[in-house]
N, C-alpha and C positions, 0 to 999 in steps of 0.2 A: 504912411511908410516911416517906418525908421531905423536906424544903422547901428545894428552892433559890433561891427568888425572890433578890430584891437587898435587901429589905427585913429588917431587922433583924426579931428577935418583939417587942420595948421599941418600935421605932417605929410598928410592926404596931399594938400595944396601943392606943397615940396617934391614931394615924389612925383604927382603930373606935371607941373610946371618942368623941370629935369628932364620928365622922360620924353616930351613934348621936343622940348629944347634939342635932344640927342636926336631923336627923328629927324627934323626939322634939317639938320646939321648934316645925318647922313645922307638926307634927301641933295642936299644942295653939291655934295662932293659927289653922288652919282651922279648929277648932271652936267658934268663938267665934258666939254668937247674934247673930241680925241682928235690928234695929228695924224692927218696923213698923205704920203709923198706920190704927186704924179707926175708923167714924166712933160704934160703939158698941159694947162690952165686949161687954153681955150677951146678944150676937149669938155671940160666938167663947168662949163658956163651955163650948158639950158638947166643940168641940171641940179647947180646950184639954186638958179632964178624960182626952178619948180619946187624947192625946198624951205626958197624964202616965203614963196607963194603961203605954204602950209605950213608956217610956224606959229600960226594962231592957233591952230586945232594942233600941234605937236606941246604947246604951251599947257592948253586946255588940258589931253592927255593926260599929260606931267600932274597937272593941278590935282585930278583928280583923283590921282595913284598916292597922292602924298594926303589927301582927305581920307581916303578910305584905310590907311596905316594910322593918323592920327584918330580916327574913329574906334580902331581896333584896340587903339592902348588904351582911350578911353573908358570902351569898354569892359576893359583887363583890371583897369581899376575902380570904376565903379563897383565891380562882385565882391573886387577886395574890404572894403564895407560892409560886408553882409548887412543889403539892404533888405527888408521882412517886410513884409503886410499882418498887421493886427493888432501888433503889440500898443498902438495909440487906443486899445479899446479900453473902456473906463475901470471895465471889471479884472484887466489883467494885475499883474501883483509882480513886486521884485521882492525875492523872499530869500534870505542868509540865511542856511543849514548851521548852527553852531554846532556839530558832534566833537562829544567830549571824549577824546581821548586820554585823558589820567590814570593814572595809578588802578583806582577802585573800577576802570572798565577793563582789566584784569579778573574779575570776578569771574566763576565757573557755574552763575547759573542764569545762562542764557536759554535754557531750554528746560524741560521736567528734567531728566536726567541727571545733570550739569556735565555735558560734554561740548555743552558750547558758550562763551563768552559772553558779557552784558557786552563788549563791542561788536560782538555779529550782530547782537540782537541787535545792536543801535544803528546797524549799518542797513542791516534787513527795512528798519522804522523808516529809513532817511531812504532804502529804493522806493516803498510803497508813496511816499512823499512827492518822491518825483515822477511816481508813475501816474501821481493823481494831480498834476499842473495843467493847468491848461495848454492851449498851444498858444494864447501870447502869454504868459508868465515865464519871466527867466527867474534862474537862480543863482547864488555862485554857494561854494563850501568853505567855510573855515573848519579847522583844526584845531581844538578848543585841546592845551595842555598847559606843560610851563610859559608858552607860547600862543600865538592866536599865531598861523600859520594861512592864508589864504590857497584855496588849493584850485581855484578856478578863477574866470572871469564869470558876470552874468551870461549868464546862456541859457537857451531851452532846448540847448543838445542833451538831447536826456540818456541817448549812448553815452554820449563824454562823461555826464555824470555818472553813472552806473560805473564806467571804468575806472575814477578817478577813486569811488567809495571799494571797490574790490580788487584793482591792480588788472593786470593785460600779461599774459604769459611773455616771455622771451622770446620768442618764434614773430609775435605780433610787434611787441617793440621793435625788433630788428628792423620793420618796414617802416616804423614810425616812432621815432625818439623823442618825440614830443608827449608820447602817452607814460603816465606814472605805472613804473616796473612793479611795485610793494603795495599797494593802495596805503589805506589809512587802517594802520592801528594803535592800539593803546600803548604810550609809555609808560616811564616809571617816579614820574613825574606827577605833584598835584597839580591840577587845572587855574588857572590864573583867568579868571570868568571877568572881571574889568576889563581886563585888556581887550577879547575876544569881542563882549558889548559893544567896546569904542569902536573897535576895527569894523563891526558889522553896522555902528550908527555913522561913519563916516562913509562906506560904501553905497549905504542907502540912501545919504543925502542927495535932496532935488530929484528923488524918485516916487512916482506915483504908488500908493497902493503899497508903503513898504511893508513888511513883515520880519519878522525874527522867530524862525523855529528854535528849538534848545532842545537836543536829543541827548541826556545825562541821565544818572542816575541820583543826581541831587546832591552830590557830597560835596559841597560847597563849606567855607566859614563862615559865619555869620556874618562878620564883617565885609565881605566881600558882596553877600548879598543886600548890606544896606547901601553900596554904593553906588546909586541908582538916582535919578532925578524923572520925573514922569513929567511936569511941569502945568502949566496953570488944567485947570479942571481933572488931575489924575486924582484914581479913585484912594490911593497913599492917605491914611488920617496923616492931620497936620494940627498938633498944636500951638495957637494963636499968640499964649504967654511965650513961647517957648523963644530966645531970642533966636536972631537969624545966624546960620552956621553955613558956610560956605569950603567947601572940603573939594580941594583941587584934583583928587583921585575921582572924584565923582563922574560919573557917565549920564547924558543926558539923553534920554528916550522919547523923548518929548515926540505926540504925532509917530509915534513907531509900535505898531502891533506887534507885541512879541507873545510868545506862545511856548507852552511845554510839553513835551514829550518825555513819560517813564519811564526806563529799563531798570532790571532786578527785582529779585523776590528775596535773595536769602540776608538773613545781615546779622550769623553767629561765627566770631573770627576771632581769633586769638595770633595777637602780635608783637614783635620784637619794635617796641615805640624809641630806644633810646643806648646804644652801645657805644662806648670809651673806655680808652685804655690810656693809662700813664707807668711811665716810670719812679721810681721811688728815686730823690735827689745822691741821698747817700750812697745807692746802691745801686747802679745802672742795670747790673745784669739781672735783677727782679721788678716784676711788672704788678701793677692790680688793674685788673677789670670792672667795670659798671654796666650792668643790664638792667632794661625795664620793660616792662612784657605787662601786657592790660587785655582782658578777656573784653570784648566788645559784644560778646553776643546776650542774650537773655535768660542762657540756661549756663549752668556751673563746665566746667573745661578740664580737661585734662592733656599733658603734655608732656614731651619728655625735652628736656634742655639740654646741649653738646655742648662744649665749648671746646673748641679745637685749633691748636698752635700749627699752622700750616698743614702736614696729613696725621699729625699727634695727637688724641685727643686728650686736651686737660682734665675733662670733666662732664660726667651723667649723670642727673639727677632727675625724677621723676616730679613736678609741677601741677598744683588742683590749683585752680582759679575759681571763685563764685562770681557770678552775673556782674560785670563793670569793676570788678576788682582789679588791682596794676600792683604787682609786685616788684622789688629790686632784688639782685644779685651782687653780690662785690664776690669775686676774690681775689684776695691777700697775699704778696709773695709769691708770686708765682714763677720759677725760673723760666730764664727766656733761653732759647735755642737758637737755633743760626737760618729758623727760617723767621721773615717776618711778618708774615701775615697771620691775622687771628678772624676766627669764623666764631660767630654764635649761631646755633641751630635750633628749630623746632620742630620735633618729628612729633608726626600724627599716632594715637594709639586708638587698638580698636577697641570700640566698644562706646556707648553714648558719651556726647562730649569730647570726643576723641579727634574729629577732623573739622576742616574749614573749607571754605571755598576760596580761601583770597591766600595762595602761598606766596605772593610777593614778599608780604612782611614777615615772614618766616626764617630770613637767613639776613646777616647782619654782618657785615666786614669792617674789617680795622687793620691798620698797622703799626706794627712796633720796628723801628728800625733797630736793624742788626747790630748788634752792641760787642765789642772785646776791648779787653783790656787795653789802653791804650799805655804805649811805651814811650814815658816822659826822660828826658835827658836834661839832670841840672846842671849849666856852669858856673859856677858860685866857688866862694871862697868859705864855706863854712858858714853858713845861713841856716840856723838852726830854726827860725819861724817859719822859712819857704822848704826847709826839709820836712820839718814838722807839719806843714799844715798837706802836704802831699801823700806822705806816708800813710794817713787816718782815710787818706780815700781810696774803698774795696774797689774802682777799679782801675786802679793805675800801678804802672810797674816800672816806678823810678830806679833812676842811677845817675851819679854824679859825678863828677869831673872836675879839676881846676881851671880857671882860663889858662893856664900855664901848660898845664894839659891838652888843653882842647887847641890851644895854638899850636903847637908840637904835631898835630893828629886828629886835624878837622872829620879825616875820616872816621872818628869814634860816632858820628852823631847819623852814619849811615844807616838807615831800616830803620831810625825812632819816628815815632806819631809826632810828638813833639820835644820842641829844644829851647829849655829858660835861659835868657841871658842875664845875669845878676847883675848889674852896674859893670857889665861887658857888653862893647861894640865888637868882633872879630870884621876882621876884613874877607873873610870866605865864612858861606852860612851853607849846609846841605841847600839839596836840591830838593825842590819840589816832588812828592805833597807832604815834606815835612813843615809842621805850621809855628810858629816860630814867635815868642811871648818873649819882650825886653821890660826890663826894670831900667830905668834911667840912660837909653841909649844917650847917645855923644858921637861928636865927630861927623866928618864925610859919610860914612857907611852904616850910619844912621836911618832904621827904614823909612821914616818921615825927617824933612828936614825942619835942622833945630835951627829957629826964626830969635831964640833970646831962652834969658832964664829970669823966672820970678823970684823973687827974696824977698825976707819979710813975712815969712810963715803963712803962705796964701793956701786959701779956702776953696775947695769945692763948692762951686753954687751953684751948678746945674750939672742933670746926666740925663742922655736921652736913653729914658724909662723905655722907648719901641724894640732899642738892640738888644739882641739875649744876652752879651757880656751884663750888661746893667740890671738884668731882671733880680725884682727884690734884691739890688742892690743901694744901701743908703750909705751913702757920704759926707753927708753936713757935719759929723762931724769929729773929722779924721783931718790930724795935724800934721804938717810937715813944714821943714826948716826952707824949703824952698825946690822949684820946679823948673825942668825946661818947657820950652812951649814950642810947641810943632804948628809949622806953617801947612797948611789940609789944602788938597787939588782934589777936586771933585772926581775932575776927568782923568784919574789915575784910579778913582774907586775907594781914595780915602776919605774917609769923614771923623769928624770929631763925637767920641762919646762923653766925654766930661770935658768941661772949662771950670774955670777959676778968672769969674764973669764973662771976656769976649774972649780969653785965653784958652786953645784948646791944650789940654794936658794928658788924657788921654786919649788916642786916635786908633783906628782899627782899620784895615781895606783887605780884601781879597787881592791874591797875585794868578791869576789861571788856578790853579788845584790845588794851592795852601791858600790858609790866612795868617794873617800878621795882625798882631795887637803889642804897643806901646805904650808903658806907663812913663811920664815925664820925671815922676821923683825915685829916690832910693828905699829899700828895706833898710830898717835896723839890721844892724851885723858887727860880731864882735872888731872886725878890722875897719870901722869906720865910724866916726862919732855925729854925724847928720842921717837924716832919713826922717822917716815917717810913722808912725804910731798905726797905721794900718792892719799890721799885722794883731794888735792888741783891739781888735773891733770882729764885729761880727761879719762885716763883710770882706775882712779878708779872705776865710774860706767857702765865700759863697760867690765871691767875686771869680774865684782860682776853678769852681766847682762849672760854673757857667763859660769859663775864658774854653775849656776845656770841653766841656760838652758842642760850644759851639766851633770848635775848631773839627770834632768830631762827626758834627752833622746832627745832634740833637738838641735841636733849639725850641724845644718846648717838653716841661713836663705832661701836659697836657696834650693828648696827643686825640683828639677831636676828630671825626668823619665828618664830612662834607655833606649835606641833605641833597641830594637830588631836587631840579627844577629852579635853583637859586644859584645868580651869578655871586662867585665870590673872587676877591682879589689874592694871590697866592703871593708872600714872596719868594725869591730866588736869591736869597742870600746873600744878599749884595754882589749879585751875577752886575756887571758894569758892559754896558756894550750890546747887549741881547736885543736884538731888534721883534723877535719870531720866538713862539713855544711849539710844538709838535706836543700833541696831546695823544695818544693812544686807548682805547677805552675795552671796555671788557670786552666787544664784541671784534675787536681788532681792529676796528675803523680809524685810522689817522683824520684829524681836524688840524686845524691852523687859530692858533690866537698870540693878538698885538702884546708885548712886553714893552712898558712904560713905567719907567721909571724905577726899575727893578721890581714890577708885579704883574705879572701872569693873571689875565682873565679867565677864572676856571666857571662852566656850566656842565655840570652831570645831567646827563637826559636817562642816567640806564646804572641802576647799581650794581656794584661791583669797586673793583682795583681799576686807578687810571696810573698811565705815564707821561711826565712831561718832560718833556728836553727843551730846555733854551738854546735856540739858535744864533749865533755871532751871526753880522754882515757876509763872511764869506762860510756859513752852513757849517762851520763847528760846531760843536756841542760845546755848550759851555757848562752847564748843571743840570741834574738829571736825578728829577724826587717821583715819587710816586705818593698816590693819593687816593682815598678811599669811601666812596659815596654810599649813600642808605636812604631808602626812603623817608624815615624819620617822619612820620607826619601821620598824626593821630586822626585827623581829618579824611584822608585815603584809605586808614587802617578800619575806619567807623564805617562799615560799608552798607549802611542797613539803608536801603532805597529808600527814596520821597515820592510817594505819589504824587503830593502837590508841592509846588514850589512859590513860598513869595518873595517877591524882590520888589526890593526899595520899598516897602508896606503895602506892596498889590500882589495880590495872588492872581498865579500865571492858569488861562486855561488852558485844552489843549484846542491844538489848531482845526480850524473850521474846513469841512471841504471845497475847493476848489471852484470859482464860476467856470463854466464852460465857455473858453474863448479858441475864439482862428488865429492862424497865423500861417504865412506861408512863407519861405526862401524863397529871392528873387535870384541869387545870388551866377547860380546853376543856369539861371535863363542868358544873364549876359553872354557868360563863358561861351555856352554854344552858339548866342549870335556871331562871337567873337569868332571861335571856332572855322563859322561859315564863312563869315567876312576872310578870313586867313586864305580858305581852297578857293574861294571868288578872285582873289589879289591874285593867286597862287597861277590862276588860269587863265586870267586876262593879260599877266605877264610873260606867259610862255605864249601865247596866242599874238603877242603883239599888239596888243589891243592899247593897254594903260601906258606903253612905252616909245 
């Protein structure tokens, strides 16, 4: 006999011992004597004496009525065990279903036709599986995708498994919430086949007779399938000279029969392998695009490529591919509009060569964030390099003011994107989300406070190259007469992006819905004879170009898609305080991920457009980007079936059928003793019997 329940025998122990204890307990408070008043004793004397007479068999009674309840829980929990007869037979087997749900089990030729899936067909492979187990053989399923997902325990409910590979209607769930509503299907996602390995070699440890089916179509990396250990006598050549390599990704097989199983036939597909978009520096409001598209089938392709700026379409051009040929697309210039999403398309045409069976990688997204002109506000005294280096850029829509001015009529700087302050502190600054760029603040009202000033013509000698102010930004070597130095509080969200060694000189933080950036020294300008040679270098307007993009929300020219099936770390722009992201995905689903240390955990399981909102401590929103996932993966897009599979240098066969073993549920037999014992208690208590 042996116990499968879900219950540990330590937890088991806990639960009886408990419920033992509670019986026991309420046993002892029902037998507690009741008071009652008469109007004279020596009326109820014989028949006390005759009470005492029979307090041995009233004892006994008692005894007995609290064995037969202790019996019953007993019982109650023994079934809870699912104890079985069979499964100690030598010939039974614990066998992990790997079915591979990836990207390429998307494919549409699960049947002649192709009106059905290589995942029915895989699913169809893993009921016949189960319908040829023995009855002691259990099994559990994993979910072979970005993930190794475990979707059972061991069991030889081979209903439960049937339901868990197909789903249970809604009507059924209602009665039972425990059974999987969707079953198992294919994401969008490659398969991550180590992990799955690990998860089914540690599942099957200290199990008799293990086994490993693998119900895939084979689209594995190479790499992936050499990371395998089979261990002393595996049939893997080994060579002798070869020194010893030890690769901590490795899975070790050792003593585990694993087995393959093939779905698919077709493997002629033509796909969208690699889509980006940037903006051009100079010129925000024009975009170029990158496409890369590779014919994976055997015979020559034809195709027609869209490219389309949210429901606009950029561009149709008609695409011949020959056998494994991968061609690029750029274009150039492309004005941008005020939607931001960009779509590339590959629509089927008829005629030979013209269609595929794998449409996933047929459609490719990106975004461009929304771009206009932003409206810069200088206060300055006549700064002909900070006029000058603003004016040359096509998208900014300067105006200037004196501090004299702008003291008089702070309100001028209401409705600007942004407001320079030239060797100006003002004591009233607009309100947020205007973002707000100082040259040599001073004073109290000072965004960062001034801790000293350097003298002595000090040097830049560090920028942290991660902030977008600093990208391709060089400083070694730009001169200035001298610097104030800001004292940085983390816990306010500022930080230092240059020193002048341990000195921070310039400093940047977000405030809620603006940012603020601080440079410690002065520009040149004809009303002042100290400052900085800054302006006379190349990264004055590159430093102005990025101060600016990043205050706007474009902090990258490169504006990259996210692969699907890969965690990646997002930032949140120096979001301070966000404990929580709310992620939103194409299919409308909200997820929850930890924000650490201003970066967001992002996993696309499903391409398309994602949203994430950072969450404050009390459910604010603090920042809120969007982001845009692809398959990307030449691997998924390669869809051309393995008959045979080797891993780790052993080629897999397919699985052997099944010994014929017994097994029977005891489980059911307690219950109704349990049952009986119940109407037995139930009768001897009303009867007078047990009490």
């Amino acid at each position: 006999m042996s116990f499968l329940g879900p219950l540990s025998f330590g937890l088991w122990t806990y639960f009886a011992i408990g419920g033992a204890l509670l019986v026991v307990g309420a046993y002892i408070i029902k037998m507690r004597r009741r008071r009652f008043e008469v109007p004279w004793v020596q009326l109820w004397k014989r028949v006390l004496e005759q009470k005492d007479a029979n307090s041995l068999w009233k004892q006994l009674k008692r005894l007995i009525s609290l064995i037969l309840i202790l019996l019953i829980l007993a019982l109650v929990l023994f079934a809870a065990l699912d104890p079985t007869l069979g499964t100690s037979d030598r010939r039974a087997r614990s066998v992990v279903i790997l079915l591979d749900a990836s990207a390429s089990m998307k494919t549409m030729d699960g049947n002649e036709d192709g009106t059905r899936s290589r995942m029915e067909a895989a699913r169809e492979k893993a009921d016949a599986l189960i319908d040829s187990m023995g009855g002691g053989d259990v099994a559990m399923i994993i979910k072979v995708d970005g993930q190794a997902t475990p979707m059972s325990r061991f069991t030889n409910d081979k209903a439960m498994l049937h339901k868990l590979l197909h789903g249970v209607g809604r009507a059924a769930a209602a009665k039972d919430q425990s059974l999987l509503l969707d079953g198992i299907h294919a994401s969008d996602t490659p398969a991550d086949l180590p992990r799955a390995l690990g998860a089914a070699a540690d599942a099957l440890r200290d199990r008799k007779n293990p086994l490993i089916v693998l119900i895939s179509d084979g689209a594995f990396p190479e790499q992936q399938l050499g990371l395998v250990e089979w261990g002393a006598g595996s049939a893997a050549p080994v060579d002798p000279k070869a020194p010893p390599q030890k690769n901590l990704a490795t899975v070790d097989l050792s003593k585990i029969d694993v087995r393959f199983m093939s779905v698919g036939k077709r493997s002629d597909n033509v796909g969208i392998v690699a889509f980006n978009v940037r903006r051009y520096i100079a010129n925000k409001a024009a975009y170029e695009v990158f496409i890369e598209i590779q014919n994976f089938g055997t015979t020559p392709a034809k195709r027609t490529l869209t490219l389309e700026n949210g429901t606009t379409p950029v561009d149709t051009q008609t695409i011949e591919l020959a056998p494994g040929q991968r061609i690029r697309r750029i274009y150039a210039k492309l004005p941008a509009s005020d939607d931001n999403k960009l779509r590339a398309a590959l629509k089927h045409i008829d005629g030979p060569g013209g269609s595929d069976a794998f449409p996933l990688d047929d459609i490719a997204y990106a975004l461009l964030p929304a771009r206009k002109k932003s409206k810069v506000l200088m206060v300055t005294q006549d700064n002909l390099f900070l006029e000058g280096a603003l004016l040359v850029y096509d998208n900014v829509d300067p105006m200037k003011v004196t501090p004299a001015e702008y003291t008089a009529k702070p309100s001028i700087a209401d409705g600007m994107d942004v407001v320079v302050f030239d060797d100006f502190t003002p004591e009233v600054v607009p309100q947020p989300p205007t973002s707000l760029l100082y040259f040599h603040p001073s004073g109290p009202n000072s965004p960062f406070t001034v801790r000293g000033e350097l003298a002595g013509n000090p040097k830049v000698t560090e920028v942290d190259e991660d902030h977008p102010v600093m990208r391709w930004v060089t400083m070694s070597d730009v001169n200035t007469d001298k610097s104030d130095v800001f004292t940085i509080d983390p816990k306010k969200g500022e930080s230092a992006i240059a020193y002048s060694v341990r000195d921070a000189i310039i400093a940047a933080k977000r405030e809620g819905r603006r940012k603020v950036l601080a440079i410690g020294f002065s520009l040149p300008a004809a009303d002042r004879t100290n400052g900085s040679d800054l302006p006379m270098r190349v990264a004055f307007p590159m430093l102005l170009v990025n101060t600016l993009d990043w205050f706007a929300g474009d902090q990258a020219d490169l504006l990259t898609t996210y692969p699907t099936g890969s965690r990646e770390r997002i930032p949140l722009d120096g979001v301070v305080g966000a404990v929580d992201a709310e992620v939103t995905g194409p299919d409308g689903r909200m997820t929850h991920t930890p924000v650490i240390d201003g970066l967001a955990t992002f996993y696309g399981s499903q391409v398309g457009y994602y949203d994430v909102e950072a969450k404050g401590p009390d459910g604010q929103t603090m920042a809120r980007i969007s982001l845009a996932a692809n398959l990307a993966s030449i691997t998924e897009s390669d869809i051309a079936p393995a008959s045979e599979l080797t891993l780790g240098g052993k080629k897999l066969q397919a699985p052997e059928a099944f010994e014929i073993t017994r097994s029977q549920k005891l489980w059911w037999y307690f219950v109704a003793i349990a049952m009986l014992l119940i109407v037995t208690e139930w009768i001897t208590y009303h009867r007078r019997i047990t009490v």
